[in-house]
N, C-alpha and C positions, 0 to 999 in steps of 0.2 A: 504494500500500500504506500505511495509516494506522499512525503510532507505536501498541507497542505498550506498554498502560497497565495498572499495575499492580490487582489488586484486593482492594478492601476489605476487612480480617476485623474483626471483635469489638476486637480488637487493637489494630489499626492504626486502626480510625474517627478518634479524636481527632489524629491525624496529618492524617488525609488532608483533616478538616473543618477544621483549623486551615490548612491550603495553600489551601483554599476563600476562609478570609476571611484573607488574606493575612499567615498566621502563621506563622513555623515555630516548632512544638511541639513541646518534648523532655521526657524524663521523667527524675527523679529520686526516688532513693532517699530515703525520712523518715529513715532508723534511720541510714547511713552517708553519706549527701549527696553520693551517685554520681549524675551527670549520664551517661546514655548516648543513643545511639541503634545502632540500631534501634528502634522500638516493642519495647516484649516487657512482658509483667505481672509479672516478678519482675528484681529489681535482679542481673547480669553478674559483679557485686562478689561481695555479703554473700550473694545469692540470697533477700531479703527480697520480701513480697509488699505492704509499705506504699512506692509509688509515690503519687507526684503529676505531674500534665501540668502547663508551665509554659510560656510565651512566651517565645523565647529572643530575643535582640539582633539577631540575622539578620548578625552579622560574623562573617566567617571569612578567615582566610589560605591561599592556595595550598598545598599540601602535597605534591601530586607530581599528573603528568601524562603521556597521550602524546594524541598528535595524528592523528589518527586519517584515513588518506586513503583509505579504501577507499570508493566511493560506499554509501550507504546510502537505498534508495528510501523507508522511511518518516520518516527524520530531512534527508537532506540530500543533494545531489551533491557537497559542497564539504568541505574538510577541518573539522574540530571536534573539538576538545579534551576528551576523558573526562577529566575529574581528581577526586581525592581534597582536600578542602578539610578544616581544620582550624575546624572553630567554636569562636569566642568561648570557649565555657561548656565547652569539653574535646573533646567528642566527635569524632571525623572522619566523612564521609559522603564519599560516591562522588555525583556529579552532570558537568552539563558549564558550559563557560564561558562567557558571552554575551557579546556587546554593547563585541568587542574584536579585533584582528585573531586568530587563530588560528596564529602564529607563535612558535617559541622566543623573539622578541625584544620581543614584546608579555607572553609569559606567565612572568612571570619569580615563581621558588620564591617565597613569605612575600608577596608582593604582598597589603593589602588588599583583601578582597571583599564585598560587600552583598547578600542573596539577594533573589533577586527571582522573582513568579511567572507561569508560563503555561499558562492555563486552554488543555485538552485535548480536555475532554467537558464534559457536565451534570455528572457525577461528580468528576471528576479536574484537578486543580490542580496541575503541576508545578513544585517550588523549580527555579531555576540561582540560577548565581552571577556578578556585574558585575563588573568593576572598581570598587571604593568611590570615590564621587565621580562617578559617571558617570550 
């Protein structure tokens, strides 16, 4: 059973094509200089319709987790970590953790992380998130 992968709108293009070329891309507000995510065309904050798409630093800190050991035939047999990551430039996102054991005592809260991407399809480029330094 193949993961399944989110799709494209109007919207979200400049997300999805910045994970393509190994960017994450976040939008902010001109008028109030709100950093959010999700994609959305008007600023969470103020509700301004003057955004700009920016490259963001790709660090973030742990922010909360669970560990997830139910087998999953399109992702894994093996336990893995959904968490909520705090990026750099404010915003939180929901992603999982790679490229580290998948333990309480590997995933520890505020840990730095570096996002890193894996291409899915022709279309689709997904962020995770390393351990920084790894």
């Amino acid at each position: 059973m193949p993961r399944l992968l989110p799709e494209p709108t109007p919207e979200t293009r400049h997300y999805w094509d910045g994970c393509q070329a190994g960017e994450l891309r976040l939008q902010r507000c001109v008028d109030c200089a709100h950093t959010y995510f999700p994609p959305r065309p008007f600023c969470p904050k103020c509700a301004s319709r003057k955004v700009e798409v920016y490259k963001a630093s790709g660090k973030a800190t742990l922010y909360s987790y669970v560990i997830n050991h139910r087998p999953r035939p399109d992702v894994s047999d093996k336990p893995h970590a959904i968490a909520v990551v705090e990026l750099a430039e404010g915003p939180r996102m929901m992603t999982n953790i790679v490229e580290c054991p998948q333990t309480p005592e590997a995933l520890v809260l505020d840990m730095p992380l570096q996002v890193t991407f894996e291409k899915q399809s022709d279309e689709i480029t997904l962020p995770f998130f390393k351990p920084a330094g790894v």
